[in-house]
OpenMM code with the backbone's topology and positions (N, CA, C; nanometers):
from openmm import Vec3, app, unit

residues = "UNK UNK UNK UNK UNK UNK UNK UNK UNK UNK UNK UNK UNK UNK UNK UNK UNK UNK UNK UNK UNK UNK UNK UNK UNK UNK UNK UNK UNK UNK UNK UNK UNK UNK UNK UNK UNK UNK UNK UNK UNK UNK UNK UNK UNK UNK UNK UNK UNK UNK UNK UNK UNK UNK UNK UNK UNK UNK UNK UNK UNK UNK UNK UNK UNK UNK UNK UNK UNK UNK UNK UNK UNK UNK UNK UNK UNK UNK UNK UNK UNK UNK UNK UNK UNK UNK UNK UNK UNK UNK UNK UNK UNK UNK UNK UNK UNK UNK UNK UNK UNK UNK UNK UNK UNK UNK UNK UNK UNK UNK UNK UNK UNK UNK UNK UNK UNK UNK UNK UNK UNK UNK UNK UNK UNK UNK UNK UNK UNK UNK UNK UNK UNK UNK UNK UNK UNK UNK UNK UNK".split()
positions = [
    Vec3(7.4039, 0.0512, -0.7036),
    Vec3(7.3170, 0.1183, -0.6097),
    Vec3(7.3827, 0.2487, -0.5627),
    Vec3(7.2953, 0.3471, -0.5467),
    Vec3(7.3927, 0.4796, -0.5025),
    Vec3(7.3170, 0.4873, -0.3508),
    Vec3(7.3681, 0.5468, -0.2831),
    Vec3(7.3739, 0.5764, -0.1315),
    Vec3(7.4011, 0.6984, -0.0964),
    Vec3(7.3509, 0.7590, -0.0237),
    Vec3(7.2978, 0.9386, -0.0218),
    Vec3(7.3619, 0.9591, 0.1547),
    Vec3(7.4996, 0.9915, 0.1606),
    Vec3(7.5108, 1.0358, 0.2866),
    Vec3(7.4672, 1.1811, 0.3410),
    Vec3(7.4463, 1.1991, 0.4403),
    Vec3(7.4438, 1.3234, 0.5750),
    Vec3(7.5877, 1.3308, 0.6292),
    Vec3(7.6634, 1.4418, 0.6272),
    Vec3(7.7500, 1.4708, 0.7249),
    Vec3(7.7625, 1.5837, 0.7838),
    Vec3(7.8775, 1.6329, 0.8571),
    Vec3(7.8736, 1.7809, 0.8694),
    Vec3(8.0026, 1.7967, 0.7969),
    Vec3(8.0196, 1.9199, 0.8036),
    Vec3(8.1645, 1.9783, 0.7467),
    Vec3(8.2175, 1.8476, 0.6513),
    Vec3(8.1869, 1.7995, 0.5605),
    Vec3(8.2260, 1.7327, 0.4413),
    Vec3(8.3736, 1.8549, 0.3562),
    Vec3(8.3744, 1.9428, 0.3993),
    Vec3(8.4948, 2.0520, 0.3372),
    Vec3(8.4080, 2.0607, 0.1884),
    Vec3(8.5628, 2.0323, 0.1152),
    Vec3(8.5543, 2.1249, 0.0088),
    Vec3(8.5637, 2.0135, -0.1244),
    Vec3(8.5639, 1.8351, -0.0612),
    Vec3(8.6551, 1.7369, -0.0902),
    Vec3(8.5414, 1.7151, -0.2495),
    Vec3(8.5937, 1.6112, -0.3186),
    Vec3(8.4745, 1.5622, -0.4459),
    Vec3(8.5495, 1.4552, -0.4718),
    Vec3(8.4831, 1.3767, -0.6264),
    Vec3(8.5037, 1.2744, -0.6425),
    Vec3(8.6496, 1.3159, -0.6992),
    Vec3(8.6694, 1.4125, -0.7890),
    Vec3(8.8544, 1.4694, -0.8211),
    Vec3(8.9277, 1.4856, -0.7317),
    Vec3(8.9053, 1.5029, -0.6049),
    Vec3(8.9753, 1.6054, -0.4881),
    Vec3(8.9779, 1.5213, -0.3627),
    Vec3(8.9666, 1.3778, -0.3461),
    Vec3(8.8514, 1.3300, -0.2246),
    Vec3(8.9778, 1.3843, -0.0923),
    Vec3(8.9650, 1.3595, 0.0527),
    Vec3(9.0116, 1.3443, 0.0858),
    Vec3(8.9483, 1.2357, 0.1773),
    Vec3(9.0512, 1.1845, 0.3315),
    Vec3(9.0763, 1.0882, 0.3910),
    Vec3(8.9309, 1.0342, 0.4264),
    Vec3(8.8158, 1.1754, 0.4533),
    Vec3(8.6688, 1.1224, 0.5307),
    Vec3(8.6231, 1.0375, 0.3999),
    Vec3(8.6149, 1.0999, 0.2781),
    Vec3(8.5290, 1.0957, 0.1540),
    Vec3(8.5858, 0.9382, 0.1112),
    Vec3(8.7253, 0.9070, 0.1214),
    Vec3(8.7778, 0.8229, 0.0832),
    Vec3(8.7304, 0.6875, 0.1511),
    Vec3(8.7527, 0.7167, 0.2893),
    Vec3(8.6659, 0.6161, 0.3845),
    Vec3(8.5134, 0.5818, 0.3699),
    Vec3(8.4911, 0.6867, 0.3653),
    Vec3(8.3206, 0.6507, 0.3146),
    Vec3(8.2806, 0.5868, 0.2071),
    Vec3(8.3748, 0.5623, 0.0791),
    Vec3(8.3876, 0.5853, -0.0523),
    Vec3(8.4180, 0.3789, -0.0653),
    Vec3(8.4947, 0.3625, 0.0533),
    Vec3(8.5207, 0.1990, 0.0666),
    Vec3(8.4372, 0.1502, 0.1580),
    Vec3(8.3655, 0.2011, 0.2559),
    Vec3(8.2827, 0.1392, 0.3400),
    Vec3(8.1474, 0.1202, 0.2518),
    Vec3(8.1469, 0.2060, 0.1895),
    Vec3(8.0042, 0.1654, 0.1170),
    Vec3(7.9804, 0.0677, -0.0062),
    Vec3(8.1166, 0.0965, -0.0351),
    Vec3(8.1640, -0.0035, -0.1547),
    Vec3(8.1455, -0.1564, -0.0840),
    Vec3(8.1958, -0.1678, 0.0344),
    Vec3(8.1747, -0.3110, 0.0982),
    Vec3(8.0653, -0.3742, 0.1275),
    Vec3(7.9537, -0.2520, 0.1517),
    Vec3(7.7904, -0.3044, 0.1325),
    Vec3(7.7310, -0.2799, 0.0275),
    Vec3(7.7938, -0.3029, -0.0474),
    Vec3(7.7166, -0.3137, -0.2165),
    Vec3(7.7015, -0.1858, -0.2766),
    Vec3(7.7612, -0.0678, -0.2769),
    Vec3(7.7130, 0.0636, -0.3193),
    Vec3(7.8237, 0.1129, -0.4032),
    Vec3(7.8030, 0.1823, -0.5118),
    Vec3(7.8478, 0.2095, -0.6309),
    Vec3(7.8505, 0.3468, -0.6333),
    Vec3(7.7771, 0.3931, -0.6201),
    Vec3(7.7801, 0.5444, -0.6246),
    Vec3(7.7163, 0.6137, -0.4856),
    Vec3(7.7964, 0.7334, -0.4312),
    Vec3(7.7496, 0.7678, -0.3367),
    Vec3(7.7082, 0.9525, -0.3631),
    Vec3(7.6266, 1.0218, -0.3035),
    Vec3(7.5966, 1.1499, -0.3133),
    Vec3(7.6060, 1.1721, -0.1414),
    Vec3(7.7156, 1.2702, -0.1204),
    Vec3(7.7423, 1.3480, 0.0385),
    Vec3(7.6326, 1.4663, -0.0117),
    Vec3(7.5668, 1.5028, 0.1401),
    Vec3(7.5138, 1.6294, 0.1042),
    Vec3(7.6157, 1.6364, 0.2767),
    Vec3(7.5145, 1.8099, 0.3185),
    Vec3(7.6029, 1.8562, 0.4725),
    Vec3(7.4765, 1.9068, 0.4979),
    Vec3(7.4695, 1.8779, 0.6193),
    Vec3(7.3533, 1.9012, 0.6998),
    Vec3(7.3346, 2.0226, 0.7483),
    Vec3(7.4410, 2.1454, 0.7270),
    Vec3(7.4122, 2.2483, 0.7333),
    Vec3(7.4779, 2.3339, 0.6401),
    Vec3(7.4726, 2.4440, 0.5610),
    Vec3(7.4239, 2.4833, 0.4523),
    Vec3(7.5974, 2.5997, 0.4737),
    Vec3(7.6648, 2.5587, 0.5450),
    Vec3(7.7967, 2.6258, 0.5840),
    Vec3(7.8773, 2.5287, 0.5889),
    Vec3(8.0097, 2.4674, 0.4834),
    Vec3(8.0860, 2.4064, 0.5063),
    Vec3(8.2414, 2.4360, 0.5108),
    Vec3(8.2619, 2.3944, 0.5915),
    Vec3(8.4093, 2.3628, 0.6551),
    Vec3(8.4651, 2.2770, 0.7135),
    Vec3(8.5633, 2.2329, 0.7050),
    Vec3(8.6389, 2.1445, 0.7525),
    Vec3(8.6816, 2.1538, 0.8585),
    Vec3(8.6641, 2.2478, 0.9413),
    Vec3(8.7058, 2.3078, 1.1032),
    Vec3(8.5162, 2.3489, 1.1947),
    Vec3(8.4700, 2.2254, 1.2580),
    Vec3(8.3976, 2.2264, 1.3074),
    Vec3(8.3496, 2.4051, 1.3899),
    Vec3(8.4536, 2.3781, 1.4184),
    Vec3(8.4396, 2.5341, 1.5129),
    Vec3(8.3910, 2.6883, 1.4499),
    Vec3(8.4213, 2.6589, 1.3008),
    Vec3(8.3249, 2.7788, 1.2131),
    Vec3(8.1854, 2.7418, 1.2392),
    Vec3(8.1000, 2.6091, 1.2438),
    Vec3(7.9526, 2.6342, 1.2197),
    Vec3(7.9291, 2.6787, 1.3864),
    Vec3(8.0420, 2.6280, 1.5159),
    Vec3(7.9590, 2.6420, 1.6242),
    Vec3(7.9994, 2.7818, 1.6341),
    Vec3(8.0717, 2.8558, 1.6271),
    Vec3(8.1235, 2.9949, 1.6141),
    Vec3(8.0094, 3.0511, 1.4803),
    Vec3(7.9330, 3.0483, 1.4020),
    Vec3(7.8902, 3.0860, 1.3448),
    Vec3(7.7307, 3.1025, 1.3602),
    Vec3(7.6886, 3.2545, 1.3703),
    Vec3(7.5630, 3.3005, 1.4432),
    Vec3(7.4482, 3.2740, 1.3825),
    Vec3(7.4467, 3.1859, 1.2382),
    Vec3(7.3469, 3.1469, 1.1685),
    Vec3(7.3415, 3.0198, 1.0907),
    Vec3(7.4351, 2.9187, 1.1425),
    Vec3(7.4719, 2.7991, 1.0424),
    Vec3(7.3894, 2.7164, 0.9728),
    Vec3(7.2271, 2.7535, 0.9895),
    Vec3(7.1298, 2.7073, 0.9443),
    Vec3(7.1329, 2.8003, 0.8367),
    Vec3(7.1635, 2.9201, 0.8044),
    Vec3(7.1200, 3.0703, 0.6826),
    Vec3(6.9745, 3.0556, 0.6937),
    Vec3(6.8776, 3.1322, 0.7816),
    Vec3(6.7623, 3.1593, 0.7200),
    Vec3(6.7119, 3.1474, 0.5500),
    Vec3(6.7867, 3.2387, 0.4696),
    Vec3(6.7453, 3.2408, 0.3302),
    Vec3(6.7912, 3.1222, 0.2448),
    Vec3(6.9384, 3.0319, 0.3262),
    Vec3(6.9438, 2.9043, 0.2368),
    Vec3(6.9145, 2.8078, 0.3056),
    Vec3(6.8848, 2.8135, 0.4363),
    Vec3(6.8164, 2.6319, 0.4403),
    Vec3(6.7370, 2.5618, 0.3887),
    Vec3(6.6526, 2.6615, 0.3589),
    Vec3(6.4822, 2.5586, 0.2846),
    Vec3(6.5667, 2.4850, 0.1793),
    Vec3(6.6482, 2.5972, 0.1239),
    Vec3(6.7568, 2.5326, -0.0311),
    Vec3(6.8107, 2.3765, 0.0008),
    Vec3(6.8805, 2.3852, 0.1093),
    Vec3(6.9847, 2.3108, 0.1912),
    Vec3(6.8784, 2.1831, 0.1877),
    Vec3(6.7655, 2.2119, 0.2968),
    Vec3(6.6945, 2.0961, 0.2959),
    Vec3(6.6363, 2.0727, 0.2072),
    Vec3(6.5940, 2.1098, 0.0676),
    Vec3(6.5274, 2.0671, -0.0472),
    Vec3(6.6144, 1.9722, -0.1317),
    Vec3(6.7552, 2.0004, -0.1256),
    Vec3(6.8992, 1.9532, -0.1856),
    Vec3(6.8932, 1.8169, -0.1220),
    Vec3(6.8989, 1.8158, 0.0042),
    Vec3(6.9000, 1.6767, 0.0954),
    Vec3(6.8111, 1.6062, 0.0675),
    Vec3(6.6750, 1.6343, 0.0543),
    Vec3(6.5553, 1.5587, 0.0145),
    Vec3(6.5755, 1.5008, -0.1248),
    Vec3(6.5865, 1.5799, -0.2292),
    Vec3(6.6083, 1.5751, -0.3727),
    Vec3(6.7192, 1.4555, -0.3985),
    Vec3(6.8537, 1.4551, -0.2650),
    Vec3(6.9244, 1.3436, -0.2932),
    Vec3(6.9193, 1.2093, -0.2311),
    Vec3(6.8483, 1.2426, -0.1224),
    Vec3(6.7755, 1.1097, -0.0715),
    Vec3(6.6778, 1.0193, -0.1235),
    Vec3(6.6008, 1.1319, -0.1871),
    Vec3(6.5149, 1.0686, -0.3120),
    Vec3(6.5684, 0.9790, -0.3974),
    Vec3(6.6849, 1.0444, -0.4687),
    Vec3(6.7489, 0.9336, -0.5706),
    Vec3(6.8788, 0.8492, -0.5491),
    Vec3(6.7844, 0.8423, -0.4334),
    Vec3(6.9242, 0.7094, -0.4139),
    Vec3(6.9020, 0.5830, -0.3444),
    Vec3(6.9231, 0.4466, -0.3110),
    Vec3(6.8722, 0.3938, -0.2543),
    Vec3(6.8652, 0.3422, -0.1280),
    Vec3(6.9387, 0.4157, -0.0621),
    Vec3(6.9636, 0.4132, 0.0654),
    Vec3(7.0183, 0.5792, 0.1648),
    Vec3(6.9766, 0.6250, 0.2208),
    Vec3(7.0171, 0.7004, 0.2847),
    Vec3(7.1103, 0.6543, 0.4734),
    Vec3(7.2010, 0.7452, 0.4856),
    Vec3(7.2882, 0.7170, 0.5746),
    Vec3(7.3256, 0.8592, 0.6586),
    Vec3(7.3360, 0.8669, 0.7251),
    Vec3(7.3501, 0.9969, 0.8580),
    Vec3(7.4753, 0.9096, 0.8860),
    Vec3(7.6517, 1.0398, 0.8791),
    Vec3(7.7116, 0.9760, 0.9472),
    Vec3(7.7709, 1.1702, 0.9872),
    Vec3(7.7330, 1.1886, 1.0958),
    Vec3(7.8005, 1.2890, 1.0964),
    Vec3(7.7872, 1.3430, 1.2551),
    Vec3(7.8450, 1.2380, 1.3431),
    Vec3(7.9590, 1.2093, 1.4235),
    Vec3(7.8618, 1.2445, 1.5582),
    Vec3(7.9429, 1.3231, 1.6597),
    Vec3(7.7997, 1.3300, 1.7870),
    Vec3(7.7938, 1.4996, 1.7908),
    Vec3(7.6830, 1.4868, 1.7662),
    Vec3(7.6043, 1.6554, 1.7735),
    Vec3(7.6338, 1.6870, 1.9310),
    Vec3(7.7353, 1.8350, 1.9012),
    Vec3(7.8013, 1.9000, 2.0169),
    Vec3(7.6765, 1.9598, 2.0913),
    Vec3(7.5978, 2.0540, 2.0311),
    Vec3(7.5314, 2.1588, 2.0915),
    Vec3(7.3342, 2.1183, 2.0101),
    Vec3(7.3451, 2.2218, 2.0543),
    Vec3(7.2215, 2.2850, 2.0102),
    Vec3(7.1588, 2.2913, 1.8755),
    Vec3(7.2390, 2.3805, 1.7917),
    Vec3(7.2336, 2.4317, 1.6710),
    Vec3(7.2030, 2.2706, 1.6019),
    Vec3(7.3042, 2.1385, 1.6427),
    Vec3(7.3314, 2.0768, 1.5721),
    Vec3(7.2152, 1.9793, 1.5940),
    Vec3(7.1291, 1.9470, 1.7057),
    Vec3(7.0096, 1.8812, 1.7225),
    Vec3(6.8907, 1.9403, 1.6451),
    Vec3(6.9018, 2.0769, 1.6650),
    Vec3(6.7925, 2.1354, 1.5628),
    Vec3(6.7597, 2.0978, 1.4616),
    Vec3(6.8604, 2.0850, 1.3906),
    Vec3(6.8972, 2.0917, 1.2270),
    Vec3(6.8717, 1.9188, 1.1995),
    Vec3(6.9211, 1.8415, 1.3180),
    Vec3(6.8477, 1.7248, 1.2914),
    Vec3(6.7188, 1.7245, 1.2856),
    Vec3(6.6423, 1.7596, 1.3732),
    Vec3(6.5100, 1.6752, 1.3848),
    Vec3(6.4649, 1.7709, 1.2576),
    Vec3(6.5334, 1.8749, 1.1938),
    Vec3(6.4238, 1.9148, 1.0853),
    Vec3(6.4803, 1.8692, 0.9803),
    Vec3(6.6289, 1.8283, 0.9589),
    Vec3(6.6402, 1.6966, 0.8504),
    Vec3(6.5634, 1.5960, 0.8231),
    Vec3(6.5085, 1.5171, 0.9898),
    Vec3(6.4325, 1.4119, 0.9651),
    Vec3(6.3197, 1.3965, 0.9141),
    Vec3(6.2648, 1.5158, 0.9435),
    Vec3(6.1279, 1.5538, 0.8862),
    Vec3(6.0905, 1.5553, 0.7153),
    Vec3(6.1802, 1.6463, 0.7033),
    Vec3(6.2732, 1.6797, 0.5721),
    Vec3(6.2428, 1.4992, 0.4374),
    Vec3(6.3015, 1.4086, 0.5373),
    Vec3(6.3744, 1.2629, 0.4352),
    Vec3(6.2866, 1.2396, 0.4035),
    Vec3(6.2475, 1.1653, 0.2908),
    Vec3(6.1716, 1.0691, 0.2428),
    Vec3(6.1647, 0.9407, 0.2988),
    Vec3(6.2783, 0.9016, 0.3475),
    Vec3(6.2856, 0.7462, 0.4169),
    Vec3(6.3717, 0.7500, 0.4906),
    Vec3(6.3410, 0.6348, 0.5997),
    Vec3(6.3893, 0.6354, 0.7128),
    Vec3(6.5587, 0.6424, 0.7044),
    Vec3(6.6277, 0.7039, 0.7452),
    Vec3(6.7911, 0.6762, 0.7617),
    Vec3(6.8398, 0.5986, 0.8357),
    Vec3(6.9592, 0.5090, 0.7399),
    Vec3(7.0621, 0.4406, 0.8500),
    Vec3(7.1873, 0.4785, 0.9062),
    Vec3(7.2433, 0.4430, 0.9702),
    Vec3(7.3804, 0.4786, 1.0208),
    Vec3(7.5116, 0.3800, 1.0084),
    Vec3(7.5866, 0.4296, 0.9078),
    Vec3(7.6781, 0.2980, 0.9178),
    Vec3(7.7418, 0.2480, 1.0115),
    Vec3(7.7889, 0.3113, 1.1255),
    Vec3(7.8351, 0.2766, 1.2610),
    Vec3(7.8082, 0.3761, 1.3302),
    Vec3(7.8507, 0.3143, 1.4400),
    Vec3(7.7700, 0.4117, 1.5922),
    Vec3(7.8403, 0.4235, 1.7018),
    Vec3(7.8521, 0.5202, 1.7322),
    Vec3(7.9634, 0.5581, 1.8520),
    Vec3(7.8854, 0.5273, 1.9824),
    Vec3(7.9993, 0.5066, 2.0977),
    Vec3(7.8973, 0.4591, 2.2110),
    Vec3(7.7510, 0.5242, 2.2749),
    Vec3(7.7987, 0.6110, 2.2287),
    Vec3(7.6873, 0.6869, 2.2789),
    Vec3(7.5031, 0.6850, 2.1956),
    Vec3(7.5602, 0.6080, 2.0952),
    Vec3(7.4199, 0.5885, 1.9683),
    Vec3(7.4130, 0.6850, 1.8720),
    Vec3(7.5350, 0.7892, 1.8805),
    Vec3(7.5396, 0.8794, 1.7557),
    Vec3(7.5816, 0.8335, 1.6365),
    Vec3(7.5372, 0.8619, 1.5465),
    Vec3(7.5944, 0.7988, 1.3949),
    Vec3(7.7829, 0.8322, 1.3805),
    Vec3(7.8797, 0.7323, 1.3955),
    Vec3(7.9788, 0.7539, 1.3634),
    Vec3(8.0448, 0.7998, 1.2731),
    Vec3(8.0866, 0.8943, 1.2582),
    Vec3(8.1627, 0.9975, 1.1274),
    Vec3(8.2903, 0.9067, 1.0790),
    Vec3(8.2656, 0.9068, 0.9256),
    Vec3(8.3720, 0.8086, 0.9182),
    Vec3(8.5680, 0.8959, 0.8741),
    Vec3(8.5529, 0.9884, 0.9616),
    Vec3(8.6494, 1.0396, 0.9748),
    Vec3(8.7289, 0.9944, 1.1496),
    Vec3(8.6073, 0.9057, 1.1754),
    Vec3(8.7064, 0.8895, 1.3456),
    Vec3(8.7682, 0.8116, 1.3547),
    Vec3(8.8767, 0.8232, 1.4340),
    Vec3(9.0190, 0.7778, 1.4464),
    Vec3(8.9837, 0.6104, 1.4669),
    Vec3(8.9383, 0.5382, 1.5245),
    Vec3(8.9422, 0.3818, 1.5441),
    Vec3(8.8980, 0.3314, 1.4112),
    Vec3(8.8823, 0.2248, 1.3548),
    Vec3(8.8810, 0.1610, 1.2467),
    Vec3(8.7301, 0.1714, 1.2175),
    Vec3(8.7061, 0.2472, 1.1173),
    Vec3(8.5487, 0.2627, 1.0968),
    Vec3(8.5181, 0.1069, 1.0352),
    Vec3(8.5731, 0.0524, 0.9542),
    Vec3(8.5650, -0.0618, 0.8693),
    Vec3(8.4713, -0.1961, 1.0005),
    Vec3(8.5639, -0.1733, 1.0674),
    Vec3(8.5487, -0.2878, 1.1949),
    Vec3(8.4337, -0.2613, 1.2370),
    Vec3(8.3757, -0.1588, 1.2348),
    Vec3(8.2717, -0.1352, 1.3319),
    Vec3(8.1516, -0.1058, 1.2296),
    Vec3(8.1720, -0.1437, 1.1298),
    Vec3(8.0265, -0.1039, 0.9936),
    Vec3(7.9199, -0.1846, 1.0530),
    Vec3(7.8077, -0.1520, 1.0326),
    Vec3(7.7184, -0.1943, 1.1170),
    Vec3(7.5586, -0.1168, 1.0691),
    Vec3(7.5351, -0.1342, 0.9794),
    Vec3(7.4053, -0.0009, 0.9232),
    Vec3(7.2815, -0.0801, 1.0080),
    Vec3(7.2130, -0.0015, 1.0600),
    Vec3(7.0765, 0.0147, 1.1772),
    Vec3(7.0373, 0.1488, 1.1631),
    Vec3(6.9058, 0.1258, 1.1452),
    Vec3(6.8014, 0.2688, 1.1002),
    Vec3(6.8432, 0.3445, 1.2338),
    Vec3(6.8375, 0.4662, 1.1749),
    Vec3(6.8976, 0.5666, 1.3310),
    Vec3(6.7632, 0.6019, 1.3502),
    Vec3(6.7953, 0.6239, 1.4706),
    Vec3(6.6704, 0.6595, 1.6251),
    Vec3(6.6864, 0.7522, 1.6610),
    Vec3(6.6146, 0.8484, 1.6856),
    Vec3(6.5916, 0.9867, 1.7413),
    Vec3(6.6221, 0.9839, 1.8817),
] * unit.nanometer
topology = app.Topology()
chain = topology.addChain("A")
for resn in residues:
    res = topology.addResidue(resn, chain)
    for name in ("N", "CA", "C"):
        topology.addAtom(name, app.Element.getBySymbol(name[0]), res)
């Protein structure tokens, strides 16, 4: 089964290159039955230093989001599960870009764990993501 994550700043990592987030994600999904996974990034600017997209005056790109969100759709499509894990939306920019992701999916998204607050947990955060796996369709 392949499994189609959402994150932000995913970097620069791949299946040759992974690093520590990709790697984590890479065994958590493996533990609920998933074989192959496709990361997309929820905004169309990646980096590994959060502070470029909120420092950055267009992190949606007018001329590449439709791209961005057609890419996300296209991989949600082929896969059989979709998953949002990309941690708690700081600002503004970053709620936006949700609710027009959601619009965006073909099917409803889950969240593999959830931070207290009900944000989809990034499986780059420091407490034991493993312990806390837990997939529930995320809620607006």
């Amino acid at each position: 089964m392949t499994a189609c994550v959402v994150m932000v700043n995913p970097s620069v990592a791949d299946k040759d290159d992974p690093d520590r987030t990709v790697t984590t994600l890479a065994r958590a999904l493996h533990m609920l039955g998933f074989g192959e996974m496709i990361v997309v990034n929820l905004f169309p600017v990646v980096d590994s230093d959060k502070s470029v997209i909120k420092s950055h005056p267009d992190p949606q790109g007018e001329d590449i989001d439709e791209d961005n969100d057609q890419h996300i759709s296209e991989a949600a499509g082929a896969s059989d599960a979709v998953f949002v894990a990309w941690g708690q939306a700081p600002d503004a920019k970053y709620s936006e870009e949700i609710e027009e992701l959601l619009d965006v999916l073909p099917v409803t998204p889950y969240v593999l764990a959830q931070n207290k607050n009900g944000s989809p947990k990034h499986p780059g955060a420091r407490e034991n993501f493993y312990k806390s796996l837990n997939p529930v369709p995320y809620e607006r």
